[in-house]
Structure formats: C-alpha cells, structure tokens
N, C-alpha and C positions, 0 to 999 in steps of 0.2 A: 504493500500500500504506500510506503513511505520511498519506495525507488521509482525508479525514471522505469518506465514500461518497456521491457526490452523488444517489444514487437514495433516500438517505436524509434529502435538504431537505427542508423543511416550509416555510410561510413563511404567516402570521395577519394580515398585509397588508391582506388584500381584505375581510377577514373583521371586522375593526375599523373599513372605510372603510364597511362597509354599516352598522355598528351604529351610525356615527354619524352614518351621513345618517338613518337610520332614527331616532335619538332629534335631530336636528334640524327633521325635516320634524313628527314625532308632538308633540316635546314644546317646541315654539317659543313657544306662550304662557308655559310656566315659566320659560325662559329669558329671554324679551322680561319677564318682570315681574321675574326678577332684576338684570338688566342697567338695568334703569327703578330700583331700589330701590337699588342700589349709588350711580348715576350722581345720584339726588337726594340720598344721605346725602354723598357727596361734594362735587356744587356747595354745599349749602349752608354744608358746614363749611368748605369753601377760600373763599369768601364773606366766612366772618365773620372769620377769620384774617387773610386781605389788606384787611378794614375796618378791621381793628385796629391803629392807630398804632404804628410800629414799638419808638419809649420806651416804649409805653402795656404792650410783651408783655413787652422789657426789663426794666420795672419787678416785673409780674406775676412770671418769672423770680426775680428779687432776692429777692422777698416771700419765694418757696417757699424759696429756700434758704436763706430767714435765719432763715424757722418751722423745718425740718424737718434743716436743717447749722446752718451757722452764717453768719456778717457775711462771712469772706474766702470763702468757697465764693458766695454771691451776688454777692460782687465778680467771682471766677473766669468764671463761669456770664456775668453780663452781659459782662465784656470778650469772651468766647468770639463773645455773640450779634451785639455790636459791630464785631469784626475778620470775620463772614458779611456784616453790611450794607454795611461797608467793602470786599470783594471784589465785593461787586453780584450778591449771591445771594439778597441778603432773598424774594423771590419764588419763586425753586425752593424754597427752605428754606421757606418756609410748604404749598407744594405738596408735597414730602415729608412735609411735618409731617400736614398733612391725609389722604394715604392711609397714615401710620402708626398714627395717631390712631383715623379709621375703621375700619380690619384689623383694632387691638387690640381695640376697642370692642366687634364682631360674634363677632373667638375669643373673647371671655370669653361673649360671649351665650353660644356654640353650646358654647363646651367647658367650662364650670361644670357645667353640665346633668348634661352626658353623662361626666363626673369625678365626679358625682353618683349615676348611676346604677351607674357601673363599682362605687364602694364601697360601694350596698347591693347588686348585681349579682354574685354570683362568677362565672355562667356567660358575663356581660356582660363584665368581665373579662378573661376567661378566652381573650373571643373578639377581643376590639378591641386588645389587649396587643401581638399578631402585626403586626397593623395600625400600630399606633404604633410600631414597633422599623423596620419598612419604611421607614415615612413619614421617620424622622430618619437613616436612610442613605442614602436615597434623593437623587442630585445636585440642588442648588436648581433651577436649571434647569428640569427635569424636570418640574414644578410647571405651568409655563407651558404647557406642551402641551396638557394640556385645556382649558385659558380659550379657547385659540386656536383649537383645535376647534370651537366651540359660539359663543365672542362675537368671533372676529377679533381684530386688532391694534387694539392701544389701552389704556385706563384699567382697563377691566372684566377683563378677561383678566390685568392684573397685580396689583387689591388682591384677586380671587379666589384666585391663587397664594397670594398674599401672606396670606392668612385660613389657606389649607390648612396653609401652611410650616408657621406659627406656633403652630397645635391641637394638635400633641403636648405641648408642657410645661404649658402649664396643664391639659389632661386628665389628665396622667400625678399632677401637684400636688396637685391637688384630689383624686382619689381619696387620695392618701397621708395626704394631710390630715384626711380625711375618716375615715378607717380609722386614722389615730393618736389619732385624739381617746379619752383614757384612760377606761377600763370605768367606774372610779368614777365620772367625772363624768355618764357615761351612764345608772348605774343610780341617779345622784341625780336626775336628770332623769326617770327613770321613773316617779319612786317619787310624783311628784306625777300622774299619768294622765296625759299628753298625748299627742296623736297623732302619729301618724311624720314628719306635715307640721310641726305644731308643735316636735317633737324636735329635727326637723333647723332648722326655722329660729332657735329660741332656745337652742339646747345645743350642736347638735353644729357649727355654720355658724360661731357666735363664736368657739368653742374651735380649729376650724381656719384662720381667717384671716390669721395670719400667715406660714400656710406657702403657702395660697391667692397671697397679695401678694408671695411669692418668684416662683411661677409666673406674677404677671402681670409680673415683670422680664424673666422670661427669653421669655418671649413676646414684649413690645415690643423688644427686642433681637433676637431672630430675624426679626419684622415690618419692621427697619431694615433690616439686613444684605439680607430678598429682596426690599425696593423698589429698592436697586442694582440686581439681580440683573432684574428688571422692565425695567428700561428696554431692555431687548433687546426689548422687544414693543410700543416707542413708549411706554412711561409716564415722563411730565416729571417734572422737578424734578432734583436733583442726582444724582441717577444719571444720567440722561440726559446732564449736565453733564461728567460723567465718561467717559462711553462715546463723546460726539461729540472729548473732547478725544486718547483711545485711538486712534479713527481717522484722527485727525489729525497725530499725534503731539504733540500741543499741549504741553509741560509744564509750563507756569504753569500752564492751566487749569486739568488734572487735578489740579495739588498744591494748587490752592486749594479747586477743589471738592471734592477729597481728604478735606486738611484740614477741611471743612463739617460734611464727618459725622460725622468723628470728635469736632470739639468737638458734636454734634447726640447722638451717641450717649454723651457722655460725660455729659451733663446730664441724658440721660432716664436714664440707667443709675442716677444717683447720687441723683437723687430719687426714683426710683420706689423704688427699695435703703433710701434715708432712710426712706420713710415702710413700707414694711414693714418696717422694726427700729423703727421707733415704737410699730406692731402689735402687735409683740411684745412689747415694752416695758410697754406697756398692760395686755397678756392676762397678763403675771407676776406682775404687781401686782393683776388680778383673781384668780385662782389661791390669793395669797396671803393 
C-alpha cells in the first residue's frame, strides 16, 4: 500500500542504448572528426607548453602580473609556480594547463556566438535559458556520461565534459552584456547607417566587453574545477594526481597535488579578474 505500484515501472534503458548505438554506428565520421580535432588542438598545445623552459613560463607568469597586478603579486604567482616544480608536478600542471586552456578556448568559440544570438534572439532566449538553469544544476559528473558514450575512456571524453560544464556562464554573460549595452550609445551608432554586423562589431561588442571578460573568468574556473572532476574517465595531469592519491590513501600526494591547483587556480582567477577590470577601466575612460 505504502510503495510505488510496481505494474506502474517504466524504465528508458533500452530505449537510450538503441539511440546510441544508433547515433554511433550513423554518425561515427562526426565523431571520429571530433575526436581527430580535439586530440590535435591538444597534442599541439601540450607540445609547446612542455617545450617551454620551465623559468622561461615562470618569467612569462611574472611579466603578466607585474602588467596587469603588481611587483608582489608576480613575486606570489612565480613562488606558487616554483613550490609545483619543487613537488615534481611541473608536467601534470602543464597537462592540466593545456586541457584548461583548450576547453576555455572552444567555450568562448561556441558560447560568444550563441550569447550573441540569445541577445538579438528573445524567442532564442526564451528557449536555451531552461537549458542553461539544467546544465549549472546538473552534478559535474554527469557531464562525463556522454563523452563516454560516443569516445570511450580517455582525453576526449573529459575536455568535451569539460567544454559543456563551462558554456553556461559565458553564454549566460555575453547575452547580458550584450543587452546592457545603453540605448544611447546604440542609437548613436545608428544614427551613422551601419549594418547589424557592423553594429555589433564596432558598438555594441566594445561596449560589452568587460562584462564579456567576467564570463570568461568564470568559465576558466569552472573548466578547472571539471578537469578534477575528469580524471575519473582516465584524463592526466593533476587531477588524476589526486584521484590515484584518494585510492590510495596517499596524503602527501593528494595535499601537494591539492595544493597545485589551488595555487593553478589562484593565478588564473586573479589575472584573468586583473585584466577584465583593466576592461573596464578602459571602457570608463572611453564612455567619458
């Protein structure tokens, strides 16, 4: 009396195993060209990263935050990157870097666009908003499930999570951005003829960019957090460092690779945050 009526189970099982072998068997060339196009933007940029002498990123590090902070923030930032080479991480930590790197790289491609069209779009909007409210409740985890569908265990299956996680805030950004930019400056932009392409690329795209360059903070921050969250599906670098140390019960490792990302995520948060308040810094001073 008091259970769920078993003549009233249902169960979509069978029903999602057939649609995926079904878009496996059908659509294996889009996926073999995805998995080809991920896997080369990847080797090539973990490539140039592990070419690049370790002072050599160090120094680069330094630079950015002595333009964009200041002298003791570049000091902070290299000792950070110094006490990772000193745990003997330098190699996952560029391995990280690289599918962080490429994830952010592809969400901006894919969710600028489409932040673009949500805000000349209401019915676009309208429809993808639902979507996006899903997507950022929805457990990280969660994510993984379809890579693993379609590309198996490995690389591709995690910076594809890692791309999907990430597309709500910069989509969610850029539309607001887009839709805040003020009447006046739009209908001074009008008042010369240009076209909607023109509009938005010399009016309404500058005036939004520094709310744009919030959403690409919180994007590479979320891109950090699910490559942890990846290494359940065999993707390296320090998540994995972390997850073998959990099985282990390791506790230096975990607390040094711990600690890796936190200094990893503390760098990328604080420059990418620096130079959209420079953005904006910029866009007050043109305003003015």
């Amino acid at each position: 009396m008091y259970e769920f009526p078993a003549k009233l189970t249902f169960h979509i099982g069978s029903y999602i195993d057939r649609i995926v072998d079904w878009l496996t068997v059908h659509w294996a060339g889009f996926f073999g060209a995805v998995k080809s196009g991920l896997l080369w933007v990847f080797v090539h940029l973990n490539d140039f990263l592990t070419w690049v002498p370790w002072w050599y990123f160090i120094l680069v590090i330094f630079l950015l935050a002595c333009q964009f902070k200041s002298i003791g923030s570049g000091i902070l930032y290299s000792s950070f990157l110094f006490l990772i080479g000193m745990f003997g991480l330098w190699e996952a930590t560029m391995y990280t870097l690289t599918i962080v790197i490429s994830s952010v790289v592809i969400t901006i491609m894919i969710g600028i666009p489409l932040g673009i069209i949500m805000a000349s779009n209401n019915r676009f909007e309208t429809f993808i908003k639902p979507l996006l409210d899903a997507m950022q409740t929805m457990p990280s985890f969660v994510y993984l499930i379809p890579g693993i569908f379609f590309f198996g265990l490995g690389l591709v299956p995690g910076v594809l999570s890692t791309i999907i996680y990430a597309l709500p805030p910069i989509m969610r950004l850029t539309n607001l951005a887009i839709r805040g930019v003020p009447e006046e400056v739009v209908e001074a932009g009008l008042s010369f003829g240009p076209s909607k392409w023109q509009l938005l690329i010399k009016v309404q795209i500058p005036q939004a960019l520094p709310t744009i360059m919030t959403g690409v903070n919180q994007t590479t921050m979320m891109a950090l957090a699910m490559v942890v969250v990846a290494s359940m599906v065999g993707v390296e670098g320090l998540g994995l460092e972390v997850l073998s140390a959990l099985n282990r019960i390791d506790v230096a490792q975990g607390f040094e690779a711990g600690i890796s990302i936190v200094f990893i995520a503390i760098i990328m948060d604080r420059l990418t945050l620096a130079i959209s308040n420079r953005t904006q810094s910029r866009a007050r001073k043109e305003r003015n």
